[in-house]
N, C-alpha and C positions, 0 to 999 in steps of 0.2 A: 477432511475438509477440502474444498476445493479452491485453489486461491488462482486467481487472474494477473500476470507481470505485463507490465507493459516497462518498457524504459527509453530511452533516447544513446545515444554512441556511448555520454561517458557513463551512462549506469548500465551499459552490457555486458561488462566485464561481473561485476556485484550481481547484477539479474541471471545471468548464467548461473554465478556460483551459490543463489539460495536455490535457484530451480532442485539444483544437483540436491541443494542440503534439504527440500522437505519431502522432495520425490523419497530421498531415505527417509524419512519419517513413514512414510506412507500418507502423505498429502496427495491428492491429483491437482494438476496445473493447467493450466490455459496459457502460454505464451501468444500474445499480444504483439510482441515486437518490443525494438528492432532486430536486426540479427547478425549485428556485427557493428565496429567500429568506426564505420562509416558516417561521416556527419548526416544530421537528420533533424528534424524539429520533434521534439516530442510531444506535443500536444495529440495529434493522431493516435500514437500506442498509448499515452496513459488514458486519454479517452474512451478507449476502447477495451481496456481495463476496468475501467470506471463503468464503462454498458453494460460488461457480461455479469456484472456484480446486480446493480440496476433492474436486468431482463431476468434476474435469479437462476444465471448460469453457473454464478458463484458463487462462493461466503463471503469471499473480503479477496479485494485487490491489493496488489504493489507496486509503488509506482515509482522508479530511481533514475534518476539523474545526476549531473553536476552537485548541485546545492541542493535538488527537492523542491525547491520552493514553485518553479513552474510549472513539475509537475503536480505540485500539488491542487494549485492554481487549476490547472486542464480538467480534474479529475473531479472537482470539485462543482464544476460546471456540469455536471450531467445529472439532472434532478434526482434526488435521491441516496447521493453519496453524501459522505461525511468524511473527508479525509485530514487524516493528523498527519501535518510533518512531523516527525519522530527522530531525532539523531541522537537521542539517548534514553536511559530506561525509563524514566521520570516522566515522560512525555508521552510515553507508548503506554503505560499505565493509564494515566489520567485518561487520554484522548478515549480507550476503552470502557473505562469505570463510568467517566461522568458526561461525554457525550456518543457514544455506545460508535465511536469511527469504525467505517466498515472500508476504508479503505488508507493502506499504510503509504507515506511517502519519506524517500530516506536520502541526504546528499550522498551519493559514491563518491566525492571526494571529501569526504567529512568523516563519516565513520568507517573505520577497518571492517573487513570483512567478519573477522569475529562478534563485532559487538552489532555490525548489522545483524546476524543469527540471533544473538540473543533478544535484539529489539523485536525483531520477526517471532519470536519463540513468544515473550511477554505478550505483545500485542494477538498470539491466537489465543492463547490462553486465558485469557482475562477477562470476564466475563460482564456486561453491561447490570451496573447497579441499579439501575431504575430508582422508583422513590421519587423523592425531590429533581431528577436529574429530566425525568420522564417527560414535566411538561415544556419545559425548555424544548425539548427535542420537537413535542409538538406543534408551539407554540410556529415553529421553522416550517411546519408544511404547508 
């Protein structure tokens, strides 16, 4: 799978460290920005995150920040995306099953590095239920 990260200064630190963890999987990436700790706005990287997904450069993007919640916001705005803030398992699920998000956002100051992994892990994993969920989705285009 190919997954697209964008993030802002506080989610570089978490954005490096999943790059590191799915590149081991054998995922391919797109780094989006930014690239380092340096204050930034992130609407720009998760944006552009949220395009390469969009343009079907990717599978599903990532999008980390402070809280998530902005970039969720950013990523969101790019016709086409569906993104789930997710800062725990219960939410990375759902956002998957019943509205098929293709793109992930996560606070870096919220969840530890390891349960970001896991969310990121669930979240590729889990496959869109369709059914009942389906026309909702349509209903949105």
């Amino acid at each position: 799978m190919k997954i697209a990260f964008g993030s802002d200064h506080a989610g570089f630190p978490l954005k490096s460290s999943l790059i590191e963890y799915v590149t081991g999987k054998g995922h391919e990436v797109i780094d989006c920005g930014t690239d380092s700790l340096e204050s930034v706005d992130y609407p720009e990287f998760c944006a552009a995150a949220a395009r390469a997904v969009a343009r079907g450069e990717a599978d599903r993007a990532v999008v980390l920040g402070g809280s998530g919640q902005g970039e969720q916001i950013s990523a969101n705005k790019v016709h086409g995306i569906r993104a789930a803030l997710c800062n725990e398992l219960w939410t990375a699920r759902m956002g998957r099953l019943h509205n098929d998000a293709n793109a992930l956002a996560m606070g870096a100051r919220i969840v530890t590095e390891y349960m970001a992994q896991e969310i990121l892990d669930l979240f590729l994993e889990t496959e869109f239920e369709g059914g009942r969920h389906q026309p909702r989705l349509d209903a949105g285009h």
